[in-house]
C-alpha positions, 0 to 999 in steps of 0.5 A: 627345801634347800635347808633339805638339799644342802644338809643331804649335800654336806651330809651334816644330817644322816636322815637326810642323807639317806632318809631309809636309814631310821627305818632300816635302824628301827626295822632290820636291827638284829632279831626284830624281823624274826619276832615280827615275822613270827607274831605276824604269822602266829598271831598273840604268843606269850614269850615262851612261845614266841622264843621257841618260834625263833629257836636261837634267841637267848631269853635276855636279848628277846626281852630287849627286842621285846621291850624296844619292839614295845617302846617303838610301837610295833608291838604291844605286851598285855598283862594279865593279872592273875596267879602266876601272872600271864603276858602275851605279846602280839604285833601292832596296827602299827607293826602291820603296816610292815607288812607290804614291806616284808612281802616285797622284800620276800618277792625279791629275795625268791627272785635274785638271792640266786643271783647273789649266791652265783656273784658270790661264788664267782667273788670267792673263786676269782683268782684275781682276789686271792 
């Protein structure tokens, strides 16, 4: 336990540091909450369905989201071998486990991004910030 104490101190060891910062990384990096979110809410998706879900992602950067989502555990890719062939992407027990995390985060943003929005304004507006 002081090996612990003494790296978050000295800050020689960032998952000590600040343990969130791993699953920040893992979990908030871009385009990963909405590929989560959308085979979470819509269940197994091929990759053409799963790109039209989210709109604005280029097909280059949801295959490396993809392959990274695959490689980290959250979501698995099934191949289906037939003529054409057939992939379909789906959430992970594993990614699952987010669950909780995105509805508590969800409650939070339902109750004080109204709050952030009128700090903001009073940010931009502050005559003493120009």
């Amino acid at each position: 336990m002081a090996g612990t104490k003494q790296a978050a101190t000295t800050g020689s060891e960032p998952a000590f540091a600040c343990p969130v910062s791993p699953v920040v990384d893992i979990v908030f990096s871009r385009w990963t909450t909405p590929v989560l979110w959308a085979l979470h809410a819509y269940g197994r998706q091929r990759f053409v369905e799963l790109e039209r879900r989210i709109g604005t992602i280029t097909p280059k950067v949801l295959t490396q989201r993809l392959r990274q989502l695959e490689r980290d555990g959250l979501v698995v890719r099934t191949y289906h071998p037939e003529v054409p062939p057939r992939v379909e992407y789906e959430i992970s027990e594993l990614g699952l486990s987010l669950a909780p995390l995105f509805a508590h985060l969800s409650e939070w943003g339902a109750a004080h991004l109204g709050q952030v929005e009128e700090a903001r304004r009073a940010y931009d507006t502050d005559p003493a910030r120009r």
